[in-house]
CHARMM-style PDB file with segment names, atoms N, HN, CA, C and O in Angstrom:
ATOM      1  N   UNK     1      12.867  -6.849   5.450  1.00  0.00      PROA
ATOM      2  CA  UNK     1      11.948  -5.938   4.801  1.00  0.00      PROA
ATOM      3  C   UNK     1      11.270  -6.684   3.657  1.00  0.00      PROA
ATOM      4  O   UNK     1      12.000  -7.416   2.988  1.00  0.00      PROA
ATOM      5  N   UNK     2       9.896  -6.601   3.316  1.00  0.00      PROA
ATOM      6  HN  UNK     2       9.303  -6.007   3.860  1.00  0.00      PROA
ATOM      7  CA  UNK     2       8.948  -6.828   2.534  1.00  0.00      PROA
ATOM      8  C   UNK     2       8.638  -6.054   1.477  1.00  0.00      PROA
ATOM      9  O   UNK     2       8.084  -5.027   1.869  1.00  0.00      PROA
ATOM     10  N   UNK     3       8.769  -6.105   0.146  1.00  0.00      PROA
ATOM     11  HN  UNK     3       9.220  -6.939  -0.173  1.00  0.00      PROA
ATOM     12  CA  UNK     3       8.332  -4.885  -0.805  1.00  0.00      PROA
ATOM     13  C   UNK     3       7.268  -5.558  -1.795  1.00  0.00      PROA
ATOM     14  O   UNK     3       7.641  -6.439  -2.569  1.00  0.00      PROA
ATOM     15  N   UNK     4       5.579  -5.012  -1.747  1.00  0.00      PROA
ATOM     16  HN  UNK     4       5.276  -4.296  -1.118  1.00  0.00      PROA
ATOM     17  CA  UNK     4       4.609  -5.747  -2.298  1.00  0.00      PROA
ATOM     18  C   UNK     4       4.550  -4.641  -3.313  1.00  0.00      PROA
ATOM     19  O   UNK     4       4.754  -3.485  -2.942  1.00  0.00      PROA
ATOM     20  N   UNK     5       4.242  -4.961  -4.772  1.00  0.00      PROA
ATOM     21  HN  UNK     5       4.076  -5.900  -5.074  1.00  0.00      PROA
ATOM     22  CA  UNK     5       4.036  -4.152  -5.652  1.00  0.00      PROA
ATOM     23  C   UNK     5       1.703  -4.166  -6.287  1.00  0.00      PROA
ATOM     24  O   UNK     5       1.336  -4.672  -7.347  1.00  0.00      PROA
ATOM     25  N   UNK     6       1.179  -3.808  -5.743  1.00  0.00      PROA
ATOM     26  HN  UNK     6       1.477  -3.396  -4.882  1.00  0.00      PROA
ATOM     27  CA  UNK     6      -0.101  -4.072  -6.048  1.00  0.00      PROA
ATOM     28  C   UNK     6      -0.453  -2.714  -7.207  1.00  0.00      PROA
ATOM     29  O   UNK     6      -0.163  -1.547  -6.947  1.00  0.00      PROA
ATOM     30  N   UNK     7      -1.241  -3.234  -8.720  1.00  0.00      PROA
ATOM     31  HN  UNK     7      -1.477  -4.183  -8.931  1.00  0.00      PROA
ATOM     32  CA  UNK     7      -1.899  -1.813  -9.009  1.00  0.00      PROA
ATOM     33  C   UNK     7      -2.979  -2.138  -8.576  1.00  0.00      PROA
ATOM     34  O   UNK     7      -3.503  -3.108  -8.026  1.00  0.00      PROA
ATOM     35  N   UNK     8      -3.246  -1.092  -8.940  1.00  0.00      PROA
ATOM     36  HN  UNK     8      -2.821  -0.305  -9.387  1.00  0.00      PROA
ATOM     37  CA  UNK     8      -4.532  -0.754  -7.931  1.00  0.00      PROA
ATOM     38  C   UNK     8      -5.120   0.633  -9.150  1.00  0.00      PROA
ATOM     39  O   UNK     8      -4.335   1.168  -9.933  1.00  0.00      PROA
ATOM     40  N   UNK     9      -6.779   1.040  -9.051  1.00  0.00      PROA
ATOM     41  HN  UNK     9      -7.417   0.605  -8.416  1.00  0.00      PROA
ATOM     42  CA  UNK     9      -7.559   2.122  -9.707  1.00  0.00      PROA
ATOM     43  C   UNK     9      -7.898   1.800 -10.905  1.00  0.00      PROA
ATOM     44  O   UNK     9      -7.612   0.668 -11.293  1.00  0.00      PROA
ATOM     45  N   UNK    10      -8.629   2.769 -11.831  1.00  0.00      PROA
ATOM     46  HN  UNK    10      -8.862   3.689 -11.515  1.00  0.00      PROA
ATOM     47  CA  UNK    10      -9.090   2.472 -12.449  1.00  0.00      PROA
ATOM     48  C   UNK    10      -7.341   2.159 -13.994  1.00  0.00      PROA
ATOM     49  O   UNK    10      -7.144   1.351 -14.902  1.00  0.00      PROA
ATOM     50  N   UNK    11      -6.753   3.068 -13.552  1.00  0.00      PROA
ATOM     51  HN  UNK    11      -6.912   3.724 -12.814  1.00  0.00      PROA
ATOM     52  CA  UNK    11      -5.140   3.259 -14.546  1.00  0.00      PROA
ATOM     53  C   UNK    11      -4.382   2.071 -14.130  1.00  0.00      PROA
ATOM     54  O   UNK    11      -3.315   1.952 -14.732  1.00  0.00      PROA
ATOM     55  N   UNK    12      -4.665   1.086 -13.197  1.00  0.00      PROA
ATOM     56  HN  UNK    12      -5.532   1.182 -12.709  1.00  0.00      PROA
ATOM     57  CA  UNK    12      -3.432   0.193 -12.576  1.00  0.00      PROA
ATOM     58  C   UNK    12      -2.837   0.744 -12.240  1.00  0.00      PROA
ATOM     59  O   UNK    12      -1.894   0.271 -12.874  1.00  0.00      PROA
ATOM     60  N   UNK    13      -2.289   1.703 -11.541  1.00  0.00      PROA
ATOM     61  HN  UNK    13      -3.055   2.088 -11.026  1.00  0.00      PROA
ATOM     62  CA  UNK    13      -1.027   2.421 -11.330  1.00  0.00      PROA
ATOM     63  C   UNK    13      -0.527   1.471  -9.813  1.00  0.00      PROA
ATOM     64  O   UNK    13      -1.418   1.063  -9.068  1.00  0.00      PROA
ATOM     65  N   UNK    14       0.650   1.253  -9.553  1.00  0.00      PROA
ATOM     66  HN  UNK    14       1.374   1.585 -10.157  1.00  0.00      PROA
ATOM     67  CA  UNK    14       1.316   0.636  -9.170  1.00  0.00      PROA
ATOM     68  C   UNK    14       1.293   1.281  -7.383  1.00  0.00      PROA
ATOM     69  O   UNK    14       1.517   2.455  -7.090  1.00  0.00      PROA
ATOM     70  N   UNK    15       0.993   0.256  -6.459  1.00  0.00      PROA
ATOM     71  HN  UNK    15       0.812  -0.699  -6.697  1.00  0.00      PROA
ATOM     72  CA  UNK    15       1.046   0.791  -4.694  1.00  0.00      PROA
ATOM     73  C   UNK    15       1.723   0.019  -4.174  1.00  0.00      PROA
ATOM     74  O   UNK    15       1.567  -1.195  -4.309  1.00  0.00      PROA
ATOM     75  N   UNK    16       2.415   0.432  -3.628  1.00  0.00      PROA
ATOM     76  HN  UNK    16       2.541   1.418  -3.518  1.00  0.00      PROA
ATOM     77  CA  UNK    16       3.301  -0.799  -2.443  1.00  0.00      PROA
ATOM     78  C   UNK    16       3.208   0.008  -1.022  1.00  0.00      PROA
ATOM     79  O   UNK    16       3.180   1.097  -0.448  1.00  0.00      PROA
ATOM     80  N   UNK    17       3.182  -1.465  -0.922  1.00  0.00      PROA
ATOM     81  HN  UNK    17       3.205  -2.349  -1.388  1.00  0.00      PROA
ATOM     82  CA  UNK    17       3.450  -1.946   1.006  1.00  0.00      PROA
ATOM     83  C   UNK    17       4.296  -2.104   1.386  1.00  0.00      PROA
ATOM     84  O   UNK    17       4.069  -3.227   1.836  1.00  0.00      PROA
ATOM     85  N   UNK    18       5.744  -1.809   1.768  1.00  0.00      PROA
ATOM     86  HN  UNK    18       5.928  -0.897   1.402  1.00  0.00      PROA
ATOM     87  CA  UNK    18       6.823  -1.625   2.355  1.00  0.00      PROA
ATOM     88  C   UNK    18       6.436  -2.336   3.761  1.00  0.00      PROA
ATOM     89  O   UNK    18       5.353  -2.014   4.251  1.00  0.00      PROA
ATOM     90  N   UNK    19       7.196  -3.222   4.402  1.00  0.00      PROA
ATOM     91  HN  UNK    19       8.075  -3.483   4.004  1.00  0.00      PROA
ATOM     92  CA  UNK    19       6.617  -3.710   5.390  1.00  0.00      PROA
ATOM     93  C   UNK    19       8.394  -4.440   5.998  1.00  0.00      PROA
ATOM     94  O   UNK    19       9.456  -4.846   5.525  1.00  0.00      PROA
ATOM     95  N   UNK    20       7.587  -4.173   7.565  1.00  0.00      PROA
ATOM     96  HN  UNK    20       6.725  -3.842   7.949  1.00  0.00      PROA
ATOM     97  CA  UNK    20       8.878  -5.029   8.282  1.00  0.00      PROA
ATOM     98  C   UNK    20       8.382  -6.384   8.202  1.00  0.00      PROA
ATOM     99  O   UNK    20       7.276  -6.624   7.718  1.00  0.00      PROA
ATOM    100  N   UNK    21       9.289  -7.446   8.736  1.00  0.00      PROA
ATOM    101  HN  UNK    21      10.188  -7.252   9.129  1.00  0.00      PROA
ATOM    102  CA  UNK    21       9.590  -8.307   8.591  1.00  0.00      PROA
ATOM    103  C   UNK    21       9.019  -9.297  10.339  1.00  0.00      PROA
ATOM    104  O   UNK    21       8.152 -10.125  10.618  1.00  0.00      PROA
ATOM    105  N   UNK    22      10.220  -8.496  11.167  1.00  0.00      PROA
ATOM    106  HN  UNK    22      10.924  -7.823  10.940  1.00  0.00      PROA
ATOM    107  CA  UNK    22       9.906  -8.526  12.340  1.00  0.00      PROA
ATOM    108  C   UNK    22       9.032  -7.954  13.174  1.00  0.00      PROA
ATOM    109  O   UNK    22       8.843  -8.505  14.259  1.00  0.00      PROA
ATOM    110  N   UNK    23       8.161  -6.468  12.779  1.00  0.00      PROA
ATOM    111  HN  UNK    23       8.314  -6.020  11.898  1.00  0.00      PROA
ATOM    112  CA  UNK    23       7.641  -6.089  13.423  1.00  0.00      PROA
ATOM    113  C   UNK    23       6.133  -5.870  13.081  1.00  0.00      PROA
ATOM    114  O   UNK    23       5.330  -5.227  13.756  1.00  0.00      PROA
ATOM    115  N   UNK    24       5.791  -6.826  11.364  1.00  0.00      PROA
ATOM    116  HN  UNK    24       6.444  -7.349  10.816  1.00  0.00      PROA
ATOM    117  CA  UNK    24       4.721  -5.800  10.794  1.00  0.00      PROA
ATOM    118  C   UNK    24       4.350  -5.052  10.758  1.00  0.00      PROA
ATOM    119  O   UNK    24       3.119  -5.025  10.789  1.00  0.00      PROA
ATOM    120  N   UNK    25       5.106  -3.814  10.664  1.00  0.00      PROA
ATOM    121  HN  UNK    25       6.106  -3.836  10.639  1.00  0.00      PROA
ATOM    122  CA  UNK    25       4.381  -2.400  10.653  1.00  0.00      PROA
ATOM    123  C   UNK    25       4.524  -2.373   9.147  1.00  0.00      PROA
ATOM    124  O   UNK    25       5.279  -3.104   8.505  1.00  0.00      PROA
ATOM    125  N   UNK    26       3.497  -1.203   8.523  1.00  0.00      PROA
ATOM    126  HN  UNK    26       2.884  -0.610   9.044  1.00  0.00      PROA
ATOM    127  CA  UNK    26       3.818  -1.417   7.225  1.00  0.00      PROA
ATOM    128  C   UNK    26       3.795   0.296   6.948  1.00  0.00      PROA
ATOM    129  O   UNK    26       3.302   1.129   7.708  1.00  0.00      PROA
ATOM    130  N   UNK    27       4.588   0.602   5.421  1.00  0.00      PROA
ATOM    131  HN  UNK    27       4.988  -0.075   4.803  1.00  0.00      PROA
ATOM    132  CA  UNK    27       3.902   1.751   4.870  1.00  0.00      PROA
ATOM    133  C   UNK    27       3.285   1.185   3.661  1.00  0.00      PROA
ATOM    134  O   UNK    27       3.682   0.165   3.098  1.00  0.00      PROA
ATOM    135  N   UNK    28       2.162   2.005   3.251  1.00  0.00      PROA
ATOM    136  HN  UNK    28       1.840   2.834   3.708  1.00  0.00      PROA
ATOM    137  CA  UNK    28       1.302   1.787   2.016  1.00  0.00      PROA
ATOM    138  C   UNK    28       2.019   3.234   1.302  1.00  0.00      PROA
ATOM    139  O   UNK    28       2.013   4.361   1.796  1.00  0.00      PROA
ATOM    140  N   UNK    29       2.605   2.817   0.034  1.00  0.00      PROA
ATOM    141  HN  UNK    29       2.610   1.901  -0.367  1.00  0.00      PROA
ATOM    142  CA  UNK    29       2.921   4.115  -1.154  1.00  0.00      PROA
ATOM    143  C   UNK    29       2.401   4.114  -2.419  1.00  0.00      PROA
ATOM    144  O   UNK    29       2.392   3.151  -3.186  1.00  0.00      PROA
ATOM    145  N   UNK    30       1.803   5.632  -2.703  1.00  0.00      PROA
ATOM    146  HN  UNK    30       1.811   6.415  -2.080  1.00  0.00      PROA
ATOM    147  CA  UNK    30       0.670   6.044  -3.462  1.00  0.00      PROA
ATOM    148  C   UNK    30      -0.226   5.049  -3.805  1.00  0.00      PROA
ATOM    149  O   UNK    30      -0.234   4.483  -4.899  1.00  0.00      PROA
ATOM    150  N   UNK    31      -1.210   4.758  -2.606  1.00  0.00      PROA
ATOM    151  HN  UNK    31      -1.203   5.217  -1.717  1.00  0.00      PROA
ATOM    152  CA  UNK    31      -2.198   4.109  -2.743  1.00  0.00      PROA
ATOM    153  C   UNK    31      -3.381   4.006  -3.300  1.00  0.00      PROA
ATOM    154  O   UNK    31      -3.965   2.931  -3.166  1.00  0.00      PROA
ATOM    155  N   UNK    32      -4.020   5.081  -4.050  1.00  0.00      PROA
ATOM    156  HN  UNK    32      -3.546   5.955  -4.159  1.00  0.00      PROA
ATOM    157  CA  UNK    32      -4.849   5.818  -5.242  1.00  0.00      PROA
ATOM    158  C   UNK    32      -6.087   5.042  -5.456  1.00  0.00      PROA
ATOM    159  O   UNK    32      -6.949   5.651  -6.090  1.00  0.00      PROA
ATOM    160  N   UNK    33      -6.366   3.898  -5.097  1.00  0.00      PROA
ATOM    161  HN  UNK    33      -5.666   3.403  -4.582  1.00  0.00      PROA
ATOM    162  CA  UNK    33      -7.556   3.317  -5.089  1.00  0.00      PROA
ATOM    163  C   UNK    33      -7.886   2.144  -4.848  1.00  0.00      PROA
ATOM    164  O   UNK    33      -6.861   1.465  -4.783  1.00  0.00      PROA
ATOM    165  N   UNK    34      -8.878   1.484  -4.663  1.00  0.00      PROA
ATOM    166  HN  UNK    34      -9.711   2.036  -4.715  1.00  0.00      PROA
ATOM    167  CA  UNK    34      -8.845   0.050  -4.377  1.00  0.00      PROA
ATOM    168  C   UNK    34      -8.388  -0.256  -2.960  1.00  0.00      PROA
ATOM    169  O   UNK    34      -7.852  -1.331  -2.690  1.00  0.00      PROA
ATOM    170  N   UNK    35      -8.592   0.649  -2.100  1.00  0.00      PROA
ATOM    171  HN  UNK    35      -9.027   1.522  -2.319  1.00  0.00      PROA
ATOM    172  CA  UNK    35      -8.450   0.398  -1.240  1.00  0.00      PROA
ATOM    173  C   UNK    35      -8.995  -0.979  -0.219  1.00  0.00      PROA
ATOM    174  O   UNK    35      -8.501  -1.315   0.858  1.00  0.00      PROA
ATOM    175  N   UNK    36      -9.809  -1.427  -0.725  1.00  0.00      PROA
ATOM    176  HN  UNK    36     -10.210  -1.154  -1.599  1.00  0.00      PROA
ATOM    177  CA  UNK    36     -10.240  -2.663  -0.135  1.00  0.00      PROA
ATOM    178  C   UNK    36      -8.950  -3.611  -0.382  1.00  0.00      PROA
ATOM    179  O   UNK    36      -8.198  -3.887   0.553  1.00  0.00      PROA
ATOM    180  N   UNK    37      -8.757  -4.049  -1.576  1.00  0.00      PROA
ATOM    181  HN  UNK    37      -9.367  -3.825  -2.336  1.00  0.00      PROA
ATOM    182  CA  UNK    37      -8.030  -4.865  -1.697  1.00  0.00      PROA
ATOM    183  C   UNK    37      -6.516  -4.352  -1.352  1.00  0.00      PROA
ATOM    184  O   UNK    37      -5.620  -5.194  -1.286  1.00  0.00      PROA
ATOM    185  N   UNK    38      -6.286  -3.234  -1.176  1.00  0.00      PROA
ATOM    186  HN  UNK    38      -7.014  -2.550  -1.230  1.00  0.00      PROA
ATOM    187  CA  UNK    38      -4.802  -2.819  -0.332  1.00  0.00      PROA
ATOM    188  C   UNK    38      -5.292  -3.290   1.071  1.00  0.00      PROA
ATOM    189  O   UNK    38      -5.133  -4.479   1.349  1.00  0.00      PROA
ATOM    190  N   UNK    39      -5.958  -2.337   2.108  1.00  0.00      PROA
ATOM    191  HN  UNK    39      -6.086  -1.371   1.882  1.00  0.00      PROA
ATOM    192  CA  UNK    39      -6.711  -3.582   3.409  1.00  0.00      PROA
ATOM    193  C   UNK    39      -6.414  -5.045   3.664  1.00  0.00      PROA
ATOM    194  O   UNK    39      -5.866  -5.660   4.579  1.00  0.00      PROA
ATOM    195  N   UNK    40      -7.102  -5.442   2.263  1.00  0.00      PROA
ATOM    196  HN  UNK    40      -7.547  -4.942   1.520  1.00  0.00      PROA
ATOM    197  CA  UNK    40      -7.086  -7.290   2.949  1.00  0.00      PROA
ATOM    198  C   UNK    40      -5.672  -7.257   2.617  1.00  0.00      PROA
ATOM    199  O   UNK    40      -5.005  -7.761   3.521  1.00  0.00      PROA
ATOM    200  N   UNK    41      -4.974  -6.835   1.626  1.00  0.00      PROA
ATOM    201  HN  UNK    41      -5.515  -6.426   0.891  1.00  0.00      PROA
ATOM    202  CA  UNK    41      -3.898  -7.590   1.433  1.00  0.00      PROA
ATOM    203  C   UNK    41      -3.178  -7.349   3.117  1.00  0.00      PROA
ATOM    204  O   UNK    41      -3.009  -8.411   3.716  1.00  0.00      PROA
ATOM    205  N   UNK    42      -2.821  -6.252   3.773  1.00  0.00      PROA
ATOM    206  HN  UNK    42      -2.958  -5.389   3.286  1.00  0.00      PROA
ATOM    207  CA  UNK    42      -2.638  -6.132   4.965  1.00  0.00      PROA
ATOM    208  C   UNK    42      -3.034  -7.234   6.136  1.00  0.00      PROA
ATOM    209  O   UNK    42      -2.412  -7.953   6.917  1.00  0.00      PROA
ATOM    210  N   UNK    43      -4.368  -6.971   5.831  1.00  0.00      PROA
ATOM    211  HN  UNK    43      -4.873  -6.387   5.197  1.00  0.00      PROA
ATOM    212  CA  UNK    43      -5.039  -7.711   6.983  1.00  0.00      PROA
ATOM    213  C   UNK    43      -4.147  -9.418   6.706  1.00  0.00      PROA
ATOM    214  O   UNK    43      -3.348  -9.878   7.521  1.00  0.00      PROA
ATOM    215  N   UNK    44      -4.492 -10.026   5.553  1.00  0.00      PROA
ATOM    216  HN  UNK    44      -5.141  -9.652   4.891  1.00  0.00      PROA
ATOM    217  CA  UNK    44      -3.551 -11.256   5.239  1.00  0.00      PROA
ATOM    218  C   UNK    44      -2.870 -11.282   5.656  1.00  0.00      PROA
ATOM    219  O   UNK    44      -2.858 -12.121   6.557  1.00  0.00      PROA
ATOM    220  N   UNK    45      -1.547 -10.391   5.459  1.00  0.00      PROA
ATOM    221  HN  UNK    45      -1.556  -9.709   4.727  1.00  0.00      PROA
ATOM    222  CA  UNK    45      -0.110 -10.416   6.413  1.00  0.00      PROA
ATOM    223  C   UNK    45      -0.313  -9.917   7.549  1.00  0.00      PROA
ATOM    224  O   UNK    45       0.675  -9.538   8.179  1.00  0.00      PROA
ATOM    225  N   UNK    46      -1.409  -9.799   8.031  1.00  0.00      PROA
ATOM    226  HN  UNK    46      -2.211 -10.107   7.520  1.00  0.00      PROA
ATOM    227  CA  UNK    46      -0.777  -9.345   9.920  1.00  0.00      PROA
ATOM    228  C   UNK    46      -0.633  -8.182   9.960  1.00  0.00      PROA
ATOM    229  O   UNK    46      -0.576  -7.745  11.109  1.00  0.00      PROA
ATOM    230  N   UNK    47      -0.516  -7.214   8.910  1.00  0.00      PROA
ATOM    231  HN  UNK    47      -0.562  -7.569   7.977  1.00  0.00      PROA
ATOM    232  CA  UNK    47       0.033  -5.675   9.093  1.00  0.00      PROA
ATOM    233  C   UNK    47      -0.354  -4.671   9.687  1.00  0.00      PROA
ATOM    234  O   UNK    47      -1.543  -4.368   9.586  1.00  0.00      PROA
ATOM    235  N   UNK    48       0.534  -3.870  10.474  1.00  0.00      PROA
ATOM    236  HN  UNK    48       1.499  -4.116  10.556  1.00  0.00      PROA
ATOM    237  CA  UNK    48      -0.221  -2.927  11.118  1.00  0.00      PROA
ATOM    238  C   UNK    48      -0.141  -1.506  10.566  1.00  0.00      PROA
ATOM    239  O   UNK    48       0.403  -0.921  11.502  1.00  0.00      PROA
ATOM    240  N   UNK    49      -0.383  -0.471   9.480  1.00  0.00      PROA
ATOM    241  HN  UNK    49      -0.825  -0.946   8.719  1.00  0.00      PROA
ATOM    242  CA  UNK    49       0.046   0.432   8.691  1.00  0.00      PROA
ATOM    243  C   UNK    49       0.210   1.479   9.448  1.00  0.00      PROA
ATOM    244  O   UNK    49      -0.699   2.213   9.834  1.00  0.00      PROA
ATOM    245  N   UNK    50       1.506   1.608   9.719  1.00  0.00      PROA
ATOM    246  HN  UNK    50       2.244   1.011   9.405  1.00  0.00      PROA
ATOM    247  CA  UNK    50       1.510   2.852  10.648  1.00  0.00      PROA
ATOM    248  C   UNK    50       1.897   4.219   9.825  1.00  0.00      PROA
ATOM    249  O   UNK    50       1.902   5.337  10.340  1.00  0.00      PROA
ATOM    250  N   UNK    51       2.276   3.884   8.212  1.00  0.00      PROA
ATOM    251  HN  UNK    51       2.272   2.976   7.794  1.00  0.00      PROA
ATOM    252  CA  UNK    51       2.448   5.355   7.637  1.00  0.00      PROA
ATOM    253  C   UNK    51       1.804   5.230   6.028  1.00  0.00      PROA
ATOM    254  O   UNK    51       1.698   4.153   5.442  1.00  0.00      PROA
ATOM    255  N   UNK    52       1.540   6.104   5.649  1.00  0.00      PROA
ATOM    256  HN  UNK    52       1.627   6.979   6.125  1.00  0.00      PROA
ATOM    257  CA  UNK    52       0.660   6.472   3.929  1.00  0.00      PROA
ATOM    258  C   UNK    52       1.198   7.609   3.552  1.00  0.00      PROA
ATOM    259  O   UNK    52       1.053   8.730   4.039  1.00  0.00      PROA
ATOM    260  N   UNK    53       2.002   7.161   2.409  1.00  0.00      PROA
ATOM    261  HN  UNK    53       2.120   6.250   2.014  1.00  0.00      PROA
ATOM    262  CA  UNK    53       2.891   7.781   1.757  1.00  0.00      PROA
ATOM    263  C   UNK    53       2.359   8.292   0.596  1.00  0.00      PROA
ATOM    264  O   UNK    53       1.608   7.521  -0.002  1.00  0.00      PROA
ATOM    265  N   UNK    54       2.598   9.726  -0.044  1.00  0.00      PROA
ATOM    266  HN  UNK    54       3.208  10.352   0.442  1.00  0.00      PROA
ATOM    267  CA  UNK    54       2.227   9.517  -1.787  1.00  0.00      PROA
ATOM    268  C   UNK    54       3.085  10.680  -1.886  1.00  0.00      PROA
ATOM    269  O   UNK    54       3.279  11.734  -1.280  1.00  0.00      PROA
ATOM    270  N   UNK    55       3.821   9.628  -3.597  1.00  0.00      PROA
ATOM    271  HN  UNK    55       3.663   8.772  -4.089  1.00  0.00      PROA
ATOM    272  CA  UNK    55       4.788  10.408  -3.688  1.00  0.00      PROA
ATOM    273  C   UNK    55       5.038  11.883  -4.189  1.00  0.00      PROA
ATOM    274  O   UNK    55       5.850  12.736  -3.832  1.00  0.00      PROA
ATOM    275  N   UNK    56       3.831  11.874  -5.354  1.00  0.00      PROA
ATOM    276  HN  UNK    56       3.171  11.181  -5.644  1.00  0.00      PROA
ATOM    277  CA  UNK    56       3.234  12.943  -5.840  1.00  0.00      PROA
ATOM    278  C   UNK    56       2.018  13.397  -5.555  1.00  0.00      PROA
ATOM    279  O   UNK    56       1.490  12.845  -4.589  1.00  0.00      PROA
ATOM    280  N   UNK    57       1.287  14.390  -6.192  1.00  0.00      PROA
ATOM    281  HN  UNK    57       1.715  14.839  -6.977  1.00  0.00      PROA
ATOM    282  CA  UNK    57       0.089  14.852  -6.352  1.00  0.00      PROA
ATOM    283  C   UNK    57      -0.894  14.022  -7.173  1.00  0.00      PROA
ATOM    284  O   UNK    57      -2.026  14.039  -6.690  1.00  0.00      PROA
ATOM    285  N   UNK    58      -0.808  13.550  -7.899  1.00  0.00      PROA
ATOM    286  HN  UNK    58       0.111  13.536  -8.292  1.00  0.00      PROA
ATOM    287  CA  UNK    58      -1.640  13.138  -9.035  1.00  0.00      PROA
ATOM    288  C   UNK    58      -2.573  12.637  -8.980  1.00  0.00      PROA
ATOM    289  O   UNK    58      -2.344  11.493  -8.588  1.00  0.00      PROA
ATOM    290  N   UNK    59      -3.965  12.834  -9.201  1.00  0.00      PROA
ATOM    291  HN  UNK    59      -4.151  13.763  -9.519  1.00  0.00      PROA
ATOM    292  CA  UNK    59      -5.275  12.400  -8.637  1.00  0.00      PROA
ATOM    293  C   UNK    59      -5.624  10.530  -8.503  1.00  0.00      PROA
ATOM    294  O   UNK    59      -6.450   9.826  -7.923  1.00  0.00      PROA
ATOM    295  N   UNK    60      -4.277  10.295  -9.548  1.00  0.00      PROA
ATOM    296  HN  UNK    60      -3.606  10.867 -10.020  1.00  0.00      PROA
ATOM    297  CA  UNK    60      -4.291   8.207  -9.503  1.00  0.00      PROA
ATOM    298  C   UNK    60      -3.335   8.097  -8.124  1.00  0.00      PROA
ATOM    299  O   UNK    60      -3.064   6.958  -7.744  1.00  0.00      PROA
ATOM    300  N   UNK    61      -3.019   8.792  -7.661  1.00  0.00      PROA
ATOM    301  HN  UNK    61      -3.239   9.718  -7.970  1.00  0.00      PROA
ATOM    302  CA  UNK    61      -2.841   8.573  -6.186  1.00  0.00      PROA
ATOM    303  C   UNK    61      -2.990   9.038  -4.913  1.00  0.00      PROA
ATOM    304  O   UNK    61      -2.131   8.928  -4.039  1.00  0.00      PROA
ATOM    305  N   UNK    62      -4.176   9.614  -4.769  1.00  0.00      PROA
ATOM    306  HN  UNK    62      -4.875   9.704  -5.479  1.00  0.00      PROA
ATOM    307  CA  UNK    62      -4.254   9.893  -3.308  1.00  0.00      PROA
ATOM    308  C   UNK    62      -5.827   9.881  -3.441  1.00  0.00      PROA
ATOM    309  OT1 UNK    62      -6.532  10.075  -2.451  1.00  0.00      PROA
TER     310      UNK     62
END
């Protein structure tokens, strides 16, 4: 298992990519903005995001 810590938005607030190892599948958690650069970082590793997680409500993440 892989655990990427990226902030991301205008607050930095903190997203990770949870990712296998063997299979690249990944989850992205509370991903809130910047989504481009969550993407490439994926695309870089090979990843295939099969789930999008957020843990709360809060408008810096979803």
């Amino acid at each position: 298992m892989r655990i990427e810590q990226i902030p991301v938005g205008m607050m930095q607030v903190c997203c990770y990519i949870v990712s296998c190892e063997e299979t690249n599948e990944a989850a992205v958690i509370d991903a809130g903005g910047d989504e481009e650069v969550i993407l490439d970082r994926c695309r870089k590793n090979n990843l295939q995001v099969k789930y999008i997680i957020a843990t709360h409500g809060h408008p810096d993440h979803v």
